[in-house]
C-alpha positions in Angstrom: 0.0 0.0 0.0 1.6 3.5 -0.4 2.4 5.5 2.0 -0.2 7.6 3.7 -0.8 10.4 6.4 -4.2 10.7 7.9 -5.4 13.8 10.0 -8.3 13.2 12.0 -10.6 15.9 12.8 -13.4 14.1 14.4 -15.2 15.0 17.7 -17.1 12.6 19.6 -20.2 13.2 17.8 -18.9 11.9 14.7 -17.9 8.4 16.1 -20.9 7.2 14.7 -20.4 7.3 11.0 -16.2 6.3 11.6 -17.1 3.0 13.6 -16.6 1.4 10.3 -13.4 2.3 10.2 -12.9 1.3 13.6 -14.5 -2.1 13.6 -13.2 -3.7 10.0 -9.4 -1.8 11.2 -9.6 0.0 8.0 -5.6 1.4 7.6 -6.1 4.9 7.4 -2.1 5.5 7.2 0.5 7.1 9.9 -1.9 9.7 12.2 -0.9 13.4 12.1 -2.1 16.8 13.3 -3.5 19.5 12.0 -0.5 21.9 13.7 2.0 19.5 11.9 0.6 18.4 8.9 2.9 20.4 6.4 6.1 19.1 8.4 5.0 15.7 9.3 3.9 15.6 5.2 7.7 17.1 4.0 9.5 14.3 6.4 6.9 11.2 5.3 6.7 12.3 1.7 3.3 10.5 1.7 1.5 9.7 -1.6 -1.9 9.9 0.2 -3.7 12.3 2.6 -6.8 11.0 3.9 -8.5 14.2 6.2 -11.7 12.7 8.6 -13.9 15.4 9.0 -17.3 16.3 9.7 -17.7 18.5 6.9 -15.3 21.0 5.4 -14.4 23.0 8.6 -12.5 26.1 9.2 -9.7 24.1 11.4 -9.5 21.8 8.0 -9.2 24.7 5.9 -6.6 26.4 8.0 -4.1 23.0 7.9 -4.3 22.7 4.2 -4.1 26.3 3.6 -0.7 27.0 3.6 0.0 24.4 0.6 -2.0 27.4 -1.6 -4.0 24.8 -3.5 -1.2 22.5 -4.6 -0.8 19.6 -2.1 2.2 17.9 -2.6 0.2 14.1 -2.9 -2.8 13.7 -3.5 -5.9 14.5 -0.8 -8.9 12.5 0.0 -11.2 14.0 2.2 -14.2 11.7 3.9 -16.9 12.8 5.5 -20.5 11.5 6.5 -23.5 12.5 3.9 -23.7 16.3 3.8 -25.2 18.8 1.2 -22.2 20.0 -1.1 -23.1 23.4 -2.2 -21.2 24.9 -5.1 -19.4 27.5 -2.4 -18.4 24.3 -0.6 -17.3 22.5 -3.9 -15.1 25.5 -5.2 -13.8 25.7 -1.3 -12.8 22.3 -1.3 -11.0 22.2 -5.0 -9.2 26.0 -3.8 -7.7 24.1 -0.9 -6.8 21.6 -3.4 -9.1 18.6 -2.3 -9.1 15.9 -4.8 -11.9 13.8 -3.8 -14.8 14.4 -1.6 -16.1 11.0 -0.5 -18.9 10.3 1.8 -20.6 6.8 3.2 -23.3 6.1 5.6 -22.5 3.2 8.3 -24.0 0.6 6.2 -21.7 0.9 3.5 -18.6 -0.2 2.8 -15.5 2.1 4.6 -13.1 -0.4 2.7 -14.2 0.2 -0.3 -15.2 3.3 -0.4 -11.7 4.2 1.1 -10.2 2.2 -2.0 -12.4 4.0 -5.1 -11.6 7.4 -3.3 -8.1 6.7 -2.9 -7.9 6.2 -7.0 -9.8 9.1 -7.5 -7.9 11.6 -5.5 -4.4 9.6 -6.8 -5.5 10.2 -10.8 -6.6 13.6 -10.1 -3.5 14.6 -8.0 -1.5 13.1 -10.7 -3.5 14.9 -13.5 -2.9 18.4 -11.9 0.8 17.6 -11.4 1.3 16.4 -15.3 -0.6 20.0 -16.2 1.4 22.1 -13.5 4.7 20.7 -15.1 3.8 20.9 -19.0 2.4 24.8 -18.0 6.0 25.4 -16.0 7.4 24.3 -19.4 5.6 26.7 -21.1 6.6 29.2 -19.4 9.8 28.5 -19.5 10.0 28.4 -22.9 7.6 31.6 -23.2 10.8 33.3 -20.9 13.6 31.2 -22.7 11.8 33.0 -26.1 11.8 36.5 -24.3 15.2 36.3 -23.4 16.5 35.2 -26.6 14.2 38.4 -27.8 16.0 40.8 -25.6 20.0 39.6 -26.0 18.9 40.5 -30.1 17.9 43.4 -29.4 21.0 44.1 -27.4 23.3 42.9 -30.1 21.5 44.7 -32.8 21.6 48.1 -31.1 25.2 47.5 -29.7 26.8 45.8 -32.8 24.6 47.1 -35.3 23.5 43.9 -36.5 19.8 42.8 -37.9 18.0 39.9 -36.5 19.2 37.3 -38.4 23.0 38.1 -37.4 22.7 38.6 -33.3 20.4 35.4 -33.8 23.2 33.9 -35.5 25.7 35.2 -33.0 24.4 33.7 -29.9 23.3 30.7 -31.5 27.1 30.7 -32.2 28.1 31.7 -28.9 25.6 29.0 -27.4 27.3 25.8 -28.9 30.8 27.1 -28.8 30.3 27.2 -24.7 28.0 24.2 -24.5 25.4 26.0 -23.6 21.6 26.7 -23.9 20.6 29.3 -26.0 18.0 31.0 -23.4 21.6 30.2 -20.9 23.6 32.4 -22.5 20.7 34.8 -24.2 20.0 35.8 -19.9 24.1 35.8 -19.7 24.1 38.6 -22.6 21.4 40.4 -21.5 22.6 40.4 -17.5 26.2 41.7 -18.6 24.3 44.4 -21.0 22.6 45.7 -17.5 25.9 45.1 -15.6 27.8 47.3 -17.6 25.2 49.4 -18.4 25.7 50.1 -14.2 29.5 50.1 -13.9 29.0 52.9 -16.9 26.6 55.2 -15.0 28.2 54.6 -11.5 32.0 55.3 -13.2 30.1 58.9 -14.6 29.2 59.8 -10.9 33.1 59.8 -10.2 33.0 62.4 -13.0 30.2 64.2 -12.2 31.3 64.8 -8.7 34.7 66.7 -10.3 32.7 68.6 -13.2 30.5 69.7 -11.0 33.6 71.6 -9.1 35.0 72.5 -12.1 32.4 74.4 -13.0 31.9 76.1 -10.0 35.4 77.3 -9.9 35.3 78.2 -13.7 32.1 80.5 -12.6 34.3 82.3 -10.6 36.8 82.5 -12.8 34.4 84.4 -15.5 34.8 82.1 -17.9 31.9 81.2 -20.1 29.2 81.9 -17.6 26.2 80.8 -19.9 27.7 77.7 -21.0 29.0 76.8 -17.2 25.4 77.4 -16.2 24.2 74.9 -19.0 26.7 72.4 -17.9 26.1 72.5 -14.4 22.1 72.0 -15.3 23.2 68.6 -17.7 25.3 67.9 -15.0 23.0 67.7 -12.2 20.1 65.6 -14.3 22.9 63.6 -15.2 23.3 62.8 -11.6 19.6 62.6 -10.8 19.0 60.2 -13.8 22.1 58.1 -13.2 20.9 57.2 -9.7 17.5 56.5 -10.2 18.1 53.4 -13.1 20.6 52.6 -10.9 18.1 52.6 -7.9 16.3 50.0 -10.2 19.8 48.1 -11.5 21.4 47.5 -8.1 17.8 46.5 -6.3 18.2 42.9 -4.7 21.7 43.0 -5.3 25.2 43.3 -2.7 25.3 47.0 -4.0 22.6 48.3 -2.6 24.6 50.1 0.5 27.3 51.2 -1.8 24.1 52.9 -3.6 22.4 54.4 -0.9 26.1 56.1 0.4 26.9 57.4 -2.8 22.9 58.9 -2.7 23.3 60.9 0.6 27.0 62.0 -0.6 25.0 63.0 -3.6 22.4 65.1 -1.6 24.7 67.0 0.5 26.9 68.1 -2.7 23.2 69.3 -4.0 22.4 71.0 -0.9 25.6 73.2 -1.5 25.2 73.6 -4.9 21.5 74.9 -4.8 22.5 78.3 -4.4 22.6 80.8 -7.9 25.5 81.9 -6.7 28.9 80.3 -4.4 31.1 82.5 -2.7 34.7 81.8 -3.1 35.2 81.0 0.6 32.7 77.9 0.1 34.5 76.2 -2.5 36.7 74.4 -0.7 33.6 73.0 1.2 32.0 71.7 -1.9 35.4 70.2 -2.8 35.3 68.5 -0.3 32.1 67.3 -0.3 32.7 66.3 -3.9 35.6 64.0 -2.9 33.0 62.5 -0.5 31.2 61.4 -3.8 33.9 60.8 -5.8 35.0 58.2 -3.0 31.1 56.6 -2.9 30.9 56.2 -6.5 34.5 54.3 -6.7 33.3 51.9 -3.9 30.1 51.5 -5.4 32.1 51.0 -9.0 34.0 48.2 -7.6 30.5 47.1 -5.7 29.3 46.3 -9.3 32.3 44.8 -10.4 32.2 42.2 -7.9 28.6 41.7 -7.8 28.4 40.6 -11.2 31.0 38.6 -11.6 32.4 39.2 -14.9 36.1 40.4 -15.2 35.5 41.3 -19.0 33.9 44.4 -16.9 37.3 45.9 -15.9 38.3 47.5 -19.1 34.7 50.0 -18.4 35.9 50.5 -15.4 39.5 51.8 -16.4 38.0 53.7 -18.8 35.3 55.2 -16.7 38.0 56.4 -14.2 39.9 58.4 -17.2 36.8 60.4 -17.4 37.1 61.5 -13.8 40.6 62.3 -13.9 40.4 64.5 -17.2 37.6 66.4 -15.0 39.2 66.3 -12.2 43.1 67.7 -13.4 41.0 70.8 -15.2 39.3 71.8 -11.6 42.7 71.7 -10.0 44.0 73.8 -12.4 40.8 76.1 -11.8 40.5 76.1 -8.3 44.6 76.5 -7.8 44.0 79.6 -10.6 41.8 81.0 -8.0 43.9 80.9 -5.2 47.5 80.9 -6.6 48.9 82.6 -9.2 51.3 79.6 -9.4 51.2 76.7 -12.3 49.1 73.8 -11.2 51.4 71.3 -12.8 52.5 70.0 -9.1 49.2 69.5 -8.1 48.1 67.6 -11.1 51.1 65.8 -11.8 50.2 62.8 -9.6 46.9 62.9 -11.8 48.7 63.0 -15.1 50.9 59.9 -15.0 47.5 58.2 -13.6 45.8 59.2 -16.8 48.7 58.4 -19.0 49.5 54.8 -17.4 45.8 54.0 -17.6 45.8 55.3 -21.7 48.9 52.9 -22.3 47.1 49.8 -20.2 43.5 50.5 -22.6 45.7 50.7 -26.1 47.7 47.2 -25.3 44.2 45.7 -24.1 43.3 42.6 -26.4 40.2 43.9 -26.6 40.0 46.0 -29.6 37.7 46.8 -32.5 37.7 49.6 -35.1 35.5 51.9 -33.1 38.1 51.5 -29.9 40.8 52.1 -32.2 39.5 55.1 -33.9 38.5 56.8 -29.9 42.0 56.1 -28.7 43.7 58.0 -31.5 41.1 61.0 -30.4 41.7 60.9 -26.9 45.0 60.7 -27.7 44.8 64.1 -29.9 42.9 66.1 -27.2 44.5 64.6 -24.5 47.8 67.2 -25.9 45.3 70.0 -26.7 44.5 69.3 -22.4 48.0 69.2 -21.8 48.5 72.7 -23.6 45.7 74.3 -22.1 46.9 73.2 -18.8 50.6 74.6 -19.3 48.8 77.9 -20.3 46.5 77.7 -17.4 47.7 81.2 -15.8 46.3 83.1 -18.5 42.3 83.6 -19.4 42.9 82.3 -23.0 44.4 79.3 -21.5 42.0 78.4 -19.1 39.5 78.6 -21.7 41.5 76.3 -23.6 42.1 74.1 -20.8 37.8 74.4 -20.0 37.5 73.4 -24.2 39.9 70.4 -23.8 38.3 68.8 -20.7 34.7 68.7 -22.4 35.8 67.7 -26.0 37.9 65.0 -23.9 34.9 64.2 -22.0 32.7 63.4 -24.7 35.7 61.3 -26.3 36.1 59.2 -23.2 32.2 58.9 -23.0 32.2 57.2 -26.7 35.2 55.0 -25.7 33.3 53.9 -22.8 30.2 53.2 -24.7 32.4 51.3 -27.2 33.6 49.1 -24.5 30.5 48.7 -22.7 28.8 46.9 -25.9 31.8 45.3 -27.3 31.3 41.3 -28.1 33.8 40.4 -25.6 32.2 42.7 -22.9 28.5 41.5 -23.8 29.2 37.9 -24.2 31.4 38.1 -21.0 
């Protein structure tokens, strides 16, 4: 016989109708509570529940509740003759009853234990064939999705039409072993993860522009176009945080978020004001630095929490950005309160840059579009380095000003070039 749990609800009323039972020693299976019936059926692993009841009770209802309609065996529930109403019916099959039998004392509690034991059996085994054939639908309807979504990343990051990022990971799927839906949800995953370390890397940049400008506003340089700048600057912030709110939720950078978010809002509180005396800039430096800090732990945060080493080259890169920023505010904010050259202050800064340009140019991981960004940076990077040896006069401050965004927006397209590069996305 298989194995089978009974719970046994009965009051001494209902004796009556169970003396069958009793008398012919009808083997109701290993007795159970209603307090213990989920642990008692997770250790016995029964293939039968038989529940004696005097009708579909409350205290019934609250032991097979928490099973939320899918028992994991089949349950036969038996009962003395009582009016099944259609509430009572679509109660019972909710709390994933499988058969409702009832006898009288003269009839047969053998057999009728026996035809409801097949019935609830072939029914419990019915729902679980359906449940598992509908999980594989899913699963396929996901698998399908996924496979959707790592196209769509290839085609926008590659350039490629459907029939080529198809090709691609169908490519990528056999020459790892791998399912395609696998390594269509690896593709998509490292698009997001990247898609992170690239906005949290931009915070570290932010954080220095942001100074930058503030010190170039009280330098009279460009006014309007500071203004503008600081504006961009700011909704860049604001609009890096919150998809990274969304990217980092459930994930081991959450705290690294949520300190680089207050570091964020006390920078803004000093910012608000139209217009910052000199004597608070080195306040919002420093407050700045605080940032600057947050966003590199959270950087690293990323790396780690996805996994994928392929990630480091955006990360190197990402950094450069901040360090072009950051050498043009020291040259800004030492203009402002020295009339000496800020080569000494930056020089630290500059063979950081330069040792990071060499390590992105002899990375294997190179393409026509990297190539063609690294000559650029490499070109502005001298136009920077002019600027900055000019940097006591107004022309060459504005120079130096020029230089940091044109190398800014260069930086940002080598970034983006690594970010959706094959090696990056298909990790």
């Amino acid at each position: 016989m298989s194995p089978t749990l009974s719970l046994d609800l009965t009051g001494p009323a209902d004796r009556a109708w169970r003396a069958a039972f009793d008398t012919l020693a009808v083997p109701l299976g290993e007795a159970c509570g209603g307090h213990n019936l989920v642990q008692r059926t997770n250790s016995a692993l029964p293939e039968l529940l038989v529940c004696l009841a005097p009708t579909l009770t409350a205290e019934l209802a609250a032991a097979l509740s928490p099973w939320g309609g899918a028992p994991p065996c089949a349950v036969l529930l038996l009962t003395p003759p009582v009016a099944i109403d259609a509430a009572m019916a679509a109660r019972a099959a909710e709390l994933g009853i499988h058969h409702w039998q009832w006898f009288g004392q003269e009839e047969d509690a053998a057999a009728a234990l026996a035809s409801g034991r097949s019935i609830a059996q072939a029914r419990h085994g019915r729902e679980t064939a359906l449940r598992r054939a509908l999980a594989r639908a899913h699963g396929q309807l996901d698998e399908r999705r996924c496979v959707d979504r790592a196209k769509g990343v290839l085609m926008s990051a590659r350039g490629l039409d459907e029939s080529e990022a198809f090709g691609l990971l169908r490519s990528a799927a056999m020459n790892v072993n791998l399912r395609l839906g696998e390594v269509s949800r690896s593709v998509v995953e490292a698009a997001q993860w990247a898609d992170a370390m690239n906005r949290a890397g931009q915070l570290r940049m932010l954080s220095q522009r942001l100074v930058r400008v503030v010190a170039q506003r009280l330098l009279r340089l460009d006014a309007r176009s500071a203004a503008e700048i600081a504006a961009q600057s700011t909704q860049r912030v604001h609009d890096n945080l919150a998809m990274l709110a969304r990217q980092c939720a459930g994930t081991s950078a959450q705290a690294a978020l949520a300190e680089a978010t207050r570091c964020w809002e006390a920078l803004a509180a000093a910012l608000a004001p139209a217009r910052v005396a000199l004597d608070e800039l080195a306040h919002i430096d420093a407050l700045a630095a605080r940032l600057l800090e947050a966003a590199e732990q959270l950087t690293q945060a990323l790396q780690e929490a996805s996994g994928r080493r392929a990630l480091h080259i955006v990360n190197i890169c990402g950094r450069q950005r901040m360090r072009a920023q950051r050498i043009a505010k020291l040259s800004l904010v030492c203009a402002l309160s020295s009339p000496r050259a800020p080569s000494d202050a930056a020089a630290a800064l500059l063979d950081e840059f330069e040792a990071a340009q060499r390590e992105l140019e002899q990375a294997p991981l190179r393409s026509p579009e990297i190539r063609q960004a690294l000559a650029a940076i490499g070109d502005e990077w001298l136009r920077l380095l002019a600027g900055l040896r000019t940097a006591q006069t107004a022309d060459g401050r504005r120079a130096l000003v020029h230089a940091s965004e044109t190398m800014l927006e260069r930086l940002d397209a080598l970034t983006n070039a690594y970010e959706h590069s094959l090696q990056v996305i298909l990790g």
